[in-house]
C-alpha positions in Angstrom: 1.1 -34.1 33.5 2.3 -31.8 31.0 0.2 -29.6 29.0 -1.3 -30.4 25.7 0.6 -27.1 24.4 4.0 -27.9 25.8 4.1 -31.5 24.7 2.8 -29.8 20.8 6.1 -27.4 21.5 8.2 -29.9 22.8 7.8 -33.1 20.5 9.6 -33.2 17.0 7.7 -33.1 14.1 8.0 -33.4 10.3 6.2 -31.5 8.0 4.9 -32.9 5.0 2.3 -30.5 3.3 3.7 -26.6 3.2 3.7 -24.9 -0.2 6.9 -22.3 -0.1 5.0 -19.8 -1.9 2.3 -19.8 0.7 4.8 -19.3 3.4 5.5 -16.0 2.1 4.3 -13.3 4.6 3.4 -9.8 3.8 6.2 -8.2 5.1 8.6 -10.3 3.2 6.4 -9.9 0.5 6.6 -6.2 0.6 10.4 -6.2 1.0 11.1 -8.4 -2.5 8.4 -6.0 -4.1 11.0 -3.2 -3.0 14.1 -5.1 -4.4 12.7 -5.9 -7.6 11.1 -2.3 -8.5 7.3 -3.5 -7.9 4.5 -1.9 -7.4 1.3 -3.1 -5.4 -2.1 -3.3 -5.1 -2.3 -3.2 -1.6 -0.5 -0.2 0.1 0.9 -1.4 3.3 1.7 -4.9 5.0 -1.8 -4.8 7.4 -3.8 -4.2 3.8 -2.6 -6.8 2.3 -3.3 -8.9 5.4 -7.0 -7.7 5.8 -7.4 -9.1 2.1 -6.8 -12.9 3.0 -10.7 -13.7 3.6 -11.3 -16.7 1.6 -14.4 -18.5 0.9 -13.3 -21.2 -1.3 -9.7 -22.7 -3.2 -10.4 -20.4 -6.3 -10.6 -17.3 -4.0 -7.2 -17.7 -2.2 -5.3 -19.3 -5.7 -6.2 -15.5 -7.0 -4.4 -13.5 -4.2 -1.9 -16.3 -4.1 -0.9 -16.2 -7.8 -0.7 -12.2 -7.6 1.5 -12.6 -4.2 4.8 -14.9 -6.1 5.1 -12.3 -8.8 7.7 -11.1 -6.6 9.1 -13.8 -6.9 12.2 -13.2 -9.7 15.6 -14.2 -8.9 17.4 -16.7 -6.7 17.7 -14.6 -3.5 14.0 -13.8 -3.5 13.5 -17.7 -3.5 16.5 -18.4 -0.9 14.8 -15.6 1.3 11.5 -17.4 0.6 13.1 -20.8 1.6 14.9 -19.3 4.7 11.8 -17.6 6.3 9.8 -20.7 6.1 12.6 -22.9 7.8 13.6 -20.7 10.5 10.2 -20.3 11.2 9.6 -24.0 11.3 12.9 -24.8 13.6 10.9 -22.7 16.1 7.8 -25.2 16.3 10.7 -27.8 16.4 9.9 -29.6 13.3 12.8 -31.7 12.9 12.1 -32.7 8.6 10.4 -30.6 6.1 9.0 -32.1 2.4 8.5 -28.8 1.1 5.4 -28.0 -2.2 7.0 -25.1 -4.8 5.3 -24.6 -8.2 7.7 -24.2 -11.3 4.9 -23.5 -13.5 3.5 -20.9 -11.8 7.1 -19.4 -12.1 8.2 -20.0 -15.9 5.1 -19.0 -17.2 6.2 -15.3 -15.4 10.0 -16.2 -17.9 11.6 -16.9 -14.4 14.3 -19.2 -15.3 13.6 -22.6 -13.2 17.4 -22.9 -12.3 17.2 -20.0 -10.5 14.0 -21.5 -8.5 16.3 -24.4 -7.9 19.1 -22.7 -7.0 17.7 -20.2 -4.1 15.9 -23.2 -2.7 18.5 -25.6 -3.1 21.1 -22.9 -1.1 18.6 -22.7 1.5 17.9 -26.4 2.4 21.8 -26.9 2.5 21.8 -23.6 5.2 18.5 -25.1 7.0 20.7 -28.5 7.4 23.4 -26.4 8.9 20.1 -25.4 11.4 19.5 -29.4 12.3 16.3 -29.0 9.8 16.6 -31.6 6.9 14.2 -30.9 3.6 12.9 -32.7 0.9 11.9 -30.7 -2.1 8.8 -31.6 -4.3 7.7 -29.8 -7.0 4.3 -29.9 -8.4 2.3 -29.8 -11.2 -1.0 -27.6 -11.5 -4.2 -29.4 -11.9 -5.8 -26.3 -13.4 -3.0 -26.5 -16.3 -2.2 -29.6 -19.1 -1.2 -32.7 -19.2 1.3 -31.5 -22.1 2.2 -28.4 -19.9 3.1 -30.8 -16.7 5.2 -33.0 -19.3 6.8 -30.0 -20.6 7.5 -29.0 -17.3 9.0 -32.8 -16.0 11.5 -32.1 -19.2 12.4 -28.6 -17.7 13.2 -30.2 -14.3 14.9 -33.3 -15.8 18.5 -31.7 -14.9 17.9 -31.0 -11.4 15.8 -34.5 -10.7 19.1 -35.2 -8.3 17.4 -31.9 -6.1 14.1 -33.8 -5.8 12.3 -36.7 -3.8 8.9 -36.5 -5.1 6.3 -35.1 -7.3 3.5 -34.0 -6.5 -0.2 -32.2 -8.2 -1.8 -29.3 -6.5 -4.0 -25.8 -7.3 -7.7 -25.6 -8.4 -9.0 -29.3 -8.2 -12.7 -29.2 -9.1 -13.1 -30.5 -12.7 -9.4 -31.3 -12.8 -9.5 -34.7 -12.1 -5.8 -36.9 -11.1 -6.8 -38.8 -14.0 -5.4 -36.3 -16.5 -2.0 -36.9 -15.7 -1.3 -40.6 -15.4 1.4 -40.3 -17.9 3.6 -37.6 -16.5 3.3 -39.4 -12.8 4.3 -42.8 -14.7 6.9 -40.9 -16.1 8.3 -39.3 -12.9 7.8 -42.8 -10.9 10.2 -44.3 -13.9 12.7 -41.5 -12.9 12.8 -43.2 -9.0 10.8 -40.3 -7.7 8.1 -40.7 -5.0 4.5 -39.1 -6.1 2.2 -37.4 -3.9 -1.5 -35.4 -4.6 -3.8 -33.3 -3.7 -7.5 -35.0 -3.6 -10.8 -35.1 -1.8 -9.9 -31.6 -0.6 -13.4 -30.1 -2.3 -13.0 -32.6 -4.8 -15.1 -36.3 -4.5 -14.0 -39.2 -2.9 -13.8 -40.5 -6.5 -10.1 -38.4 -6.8 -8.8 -40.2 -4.2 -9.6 -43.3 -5.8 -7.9 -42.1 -8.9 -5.0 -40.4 -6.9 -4.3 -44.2 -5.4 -5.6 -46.6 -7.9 -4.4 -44.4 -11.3 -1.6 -42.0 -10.6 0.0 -44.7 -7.9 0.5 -41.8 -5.4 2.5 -42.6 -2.2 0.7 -39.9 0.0 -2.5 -38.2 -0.1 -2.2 -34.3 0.9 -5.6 -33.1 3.0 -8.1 -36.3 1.5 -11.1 -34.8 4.0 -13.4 -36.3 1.8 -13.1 -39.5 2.8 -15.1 -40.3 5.2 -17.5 -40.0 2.7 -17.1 -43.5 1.3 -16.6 -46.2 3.8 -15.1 -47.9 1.8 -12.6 -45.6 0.9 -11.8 -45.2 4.7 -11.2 -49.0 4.5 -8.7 -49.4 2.1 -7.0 -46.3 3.1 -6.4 -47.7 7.2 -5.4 -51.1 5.3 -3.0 -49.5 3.1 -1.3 -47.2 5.7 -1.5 -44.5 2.9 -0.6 -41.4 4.8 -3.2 -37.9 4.2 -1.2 -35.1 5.4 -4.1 -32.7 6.3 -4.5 -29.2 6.9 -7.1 -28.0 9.5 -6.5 -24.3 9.4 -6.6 -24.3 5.5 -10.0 -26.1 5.7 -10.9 -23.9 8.3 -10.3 -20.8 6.7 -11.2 -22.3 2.5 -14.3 -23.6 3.8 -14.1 -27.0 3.5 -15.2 -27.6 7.7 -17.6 -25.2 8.9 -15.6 -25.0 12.1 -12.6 -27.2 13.2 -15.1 -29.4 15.4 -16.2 -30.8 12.4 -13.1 -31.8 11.2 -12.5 -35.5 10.1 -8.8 -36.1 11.6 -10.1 -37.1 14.9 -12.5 -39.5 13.2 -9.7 -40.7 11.2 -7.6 -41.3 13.8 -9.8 -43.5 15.6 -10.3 -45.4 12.4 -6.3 -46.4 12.4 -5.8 -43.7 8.9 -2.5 -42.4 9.1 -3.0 -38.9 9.6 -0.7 -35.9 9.8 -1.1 -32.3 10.8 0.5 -29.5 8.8 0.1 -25.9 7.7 -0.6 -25.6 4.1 0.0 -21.9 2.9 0.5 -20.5 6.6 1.0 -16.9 5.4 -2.8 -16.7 4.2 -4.0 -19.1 6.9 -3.2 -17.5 10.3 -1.1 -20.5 11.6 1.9 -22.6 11.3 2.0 -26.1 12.5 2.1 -25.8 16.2 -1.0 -23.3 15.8 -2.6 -26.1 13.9 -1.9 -28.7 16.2 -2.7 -26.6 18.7 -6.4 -25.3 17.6 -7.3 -28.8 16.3 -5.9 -30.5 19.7 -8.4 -27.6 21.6 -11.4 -28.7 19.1 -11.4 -31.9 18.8 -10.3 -32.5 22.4 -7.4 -35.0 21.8 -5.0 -36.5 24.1 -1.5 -36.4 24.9 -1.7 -40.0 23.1 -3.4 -38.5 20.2 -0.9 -35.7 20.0 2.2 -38.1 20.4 0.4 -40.6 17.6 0.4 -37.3 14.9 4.0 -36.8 15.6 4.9 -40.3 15.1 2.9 -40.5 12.2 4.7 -37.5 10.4 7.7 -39.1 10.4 6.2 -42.5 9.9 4.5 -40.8 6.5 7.6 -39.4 5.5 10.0 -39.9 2.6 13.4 -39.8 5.1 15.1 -43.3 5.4 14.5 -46.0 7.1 16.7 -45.8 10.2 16.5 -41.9 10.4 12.5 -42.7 11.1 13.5 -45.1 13.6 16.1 -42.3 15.3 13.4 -39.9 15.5 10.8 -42.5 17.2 12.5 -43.1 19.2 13.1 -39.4 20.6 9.8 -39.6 20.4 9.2 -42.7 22.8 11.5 -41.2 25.1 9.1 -38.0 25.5 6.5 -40.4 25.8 8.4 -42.2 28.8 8.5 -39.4 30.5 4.8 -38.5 30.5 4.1 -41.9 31.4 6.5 -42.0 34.5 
């Protein structure tokens, strides 16, 4: 039978919980630095890397924040785009729906067409790669209602560039609850919504991701199995979590990746996805997470093949494009089965 690692390497995958700016790496970080006249705290790629020890969310947003100001101009965010997707294409991820954070970049007086516009140029160059991408921006929690309405307005001309919305950043004491109007708002504009919830925060803001905010998919949701009944309506609901095991991992959510709830969820029907979060700061993209998860929680070939179905399953790609890459899928499976 084939190995656990080369059916993780072989099978297609989509990718449905990657922030762009935490898929910059040090090196490229250091090379936009040098094109936009920037000087760092850190004074060489390997000390920059020895500074991603996290203990909680807050810790990493800090470095995190610091790392986009090199951010400026529509190159830096097509280079951005481009590293991440060439990158991805090598774990054979076949569909990317891919986190940025305009806030984070207007409040530095970058303009947002230019975040638009170096992203945009990239996903039409990854398609060119046989990657397709979804873009979602997001609001951030740790920032107003008014500011993620603001914000909506700002993106209102480039809504055509967009599938979803989502919420994301420092989620203790920001509730999803504080922005039921802007995700009513976005959901009137035909776009899909998506949250981050019950990542440290309670079961409760998974509740009020679903039950308030209307959300299509719940990104990470660990904190589920918390409330059984929670886990209920969730495996009745098909809702998909997208989880993150080397983020927890390395934030502190799991203690070590043996205690981590995907397996659990998997055997209680959830539909549960494996992706790499920020993998700059987190030492692995998403073959290294399905890869170190697979290893700890001892999962089959069947539980491997069942993530990969459910990322597309979970995904925001058409109906019949699901069903073309399922069926790639099954045909893998045939093969391990013969």
């Amino acid at each position: 039978m084939q190995s656990i690692t080369d059916l993780i390497a072989r099978l297609p995958k989509a990718e449905l919980h990657i922030h762009l700016e935490g898929s910059l790496e040090p090196d490229l970080l250091f090379q936009l630095a040098e094109r936009n006249r920037l000087s760092l705290a850190y004074d060489s790629v390997d000390a920059l890397r020895s500074a991603y020890v996290f203990s909680n969310l807050q810790e990493f947003l800090d470095i995190y924040y610091v790392g986009m100001q090199v951010l400026q101009t529509d190159s830096d965010f097509y280079d951005l785009a481009m590293a991440y997707f060439r990158r991805a294409i090598s774990d054979n991820v076949r569909h990317a729906e891919v986190f940025f954070d305009p806030q984070a970049h207007l409040s530095r007086g970058v303009p947002i067409g230019a975040v638009v516009s170096g992203m945009t140029s990239a996903v039409a160059d990854a398609r060119g790669l046989g990657l397709s991408v979804y873009l979602i921006p997001c609001f951030l929690r740790h920032l107003s209602a008014e500011s993620a309405q603001d914000t909506l307005s700002q993106l209102q001309p480039y809504l055509d560039k967009f599938h979803a919305i989502g919420l994301d950043s420092s989620e203790l004491d920001n509730p999803p609850s504080q922005f039921c109007d802007v995700f009513e708002r976005a959901r009137r504009y035909g776009l899909k919504t998506v949250a981050h919830a019950g990542e440290e925060g309670p079961p409760d803001y998974i509740w009020q991701a679903l039950d308030l905010l209307q959300v299509d998919r719940i990104d990470h949701g660990n904190r589920a199995i918390e409330d059984n009944k929670l886990i209920s309506r969730l495996a009745q609901s098909g809702t998909p979590l997208t989880m993150c095991p080397l983020s927890n991992l390395k934030l502190g959510a799991v203690d070590k990746l043996e205690e981590h709830p995907l397996g659990y969820m998997l055997e209680e029907g959830l539909v549960v996805t494996v992706n790499s979060d920020d993998p700059a700061y987190f030492g692995g993209y998403i073959n290294e997470n399905f890869l170190q998860v697979a290893a700890a929680l001892q999962l089959s070939a069947e539980h491997i093949i069942c993530l990969a179905r459910n990322s597309f399953k979970a995904s925001f790609l058409p109906a019949e494009e699901k069903v073309l890459w399922q069926n790639e899928i099954s045909a893998i499976e045939q093969v391990l089965t013969s």
